[in-house]
N, C-alpha and C positions, 0 to 999 in steps of 0.2 A: 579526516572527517568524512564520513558519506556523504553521498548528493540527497536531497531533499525528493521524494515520490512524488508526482504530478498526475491528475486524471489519466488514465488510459495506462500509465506506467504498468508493466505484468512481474508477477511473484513468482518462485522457484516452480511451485505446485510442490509435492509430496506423494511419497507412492506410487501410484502409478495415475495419482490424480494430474491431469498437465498443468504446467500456467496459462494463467489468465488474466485479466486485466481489474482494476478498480476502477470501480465504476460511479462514489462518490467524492466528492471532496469541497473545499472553499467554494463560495460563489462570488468572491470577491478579493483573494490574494492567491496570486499567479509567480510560477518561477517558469522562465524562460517561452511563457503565452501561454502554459498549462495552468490551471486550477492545483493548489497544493491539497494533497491526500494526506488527512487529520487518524489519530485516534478517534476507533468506534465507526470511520466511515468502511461502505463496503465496498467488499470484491462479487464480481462477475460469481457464478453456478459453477461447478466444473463437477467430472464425471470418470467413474472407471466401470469399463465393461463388468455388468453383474453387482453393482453394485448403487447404492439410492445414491444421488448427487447431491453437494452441500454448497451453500457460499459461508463469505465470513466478515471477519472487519477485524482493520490493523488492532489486534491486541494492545500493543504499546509503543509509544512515540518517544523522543526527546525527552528529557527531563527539564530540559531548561528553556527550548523555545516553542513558543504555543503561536494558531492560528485562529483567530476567532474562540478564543479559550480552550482549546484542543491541543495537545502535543502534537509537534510536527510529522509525518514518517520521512523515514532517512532509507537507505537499499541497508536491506540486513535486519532491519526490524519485524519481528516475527504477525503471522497473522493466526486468528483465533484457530484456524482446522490443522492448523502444524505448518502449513508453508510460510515463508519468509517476501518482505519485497526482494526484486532482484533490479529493475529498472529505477533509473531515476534522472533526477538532471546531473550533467558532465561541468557545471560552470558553477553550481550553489550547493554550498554544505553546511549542514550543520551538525553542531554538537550535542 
């Protein structure tokens, strides 16, 4: 099972877009003293030379465990501009 995304956690990027980090999540359940990063919360701006800069938010979480009514993000779950999470916690997983 993957680890669960926490605030600040960073995604693949895409392209030649880099990663970057999320930048919302819970204000109130925490894995490992991070805030847990939900569907629909967002990621940081990011940027390719010549071209306009976009953010995004975790397209989709967990099927089965939710945070505040939210699906979880796990590392590997995709986010809405095409990059994926790649960070997460090493010690909590979910399904």
């Amino acid at each position: 099972m993957p680890g669960i995304v926490r605030l600040n956690d960073k995604c693949t990027g895409h392209s030649c877009y880099p990663p970057r980090p999320c930048i919302s999540a819970s204000n109130d359940v925490f894995v490992d003293g991070k805030a847990v990063h939900r569907e629909q919360d967002k990621w940081a701006m990011h940027a390719c030379p010549n071209t306009p800069p976009h953010d995004g938010v975790l397209a989709t979480g967990s099927s089965t465990v939710y945070v505040n009514g939210k699906a979880i993000a796990r590392i590997g779950d995709p986010i809405s501009c095409g990059s994926k999470t790649q960070e997460g916690s090493q010690t909590v997983f979910a399904g």
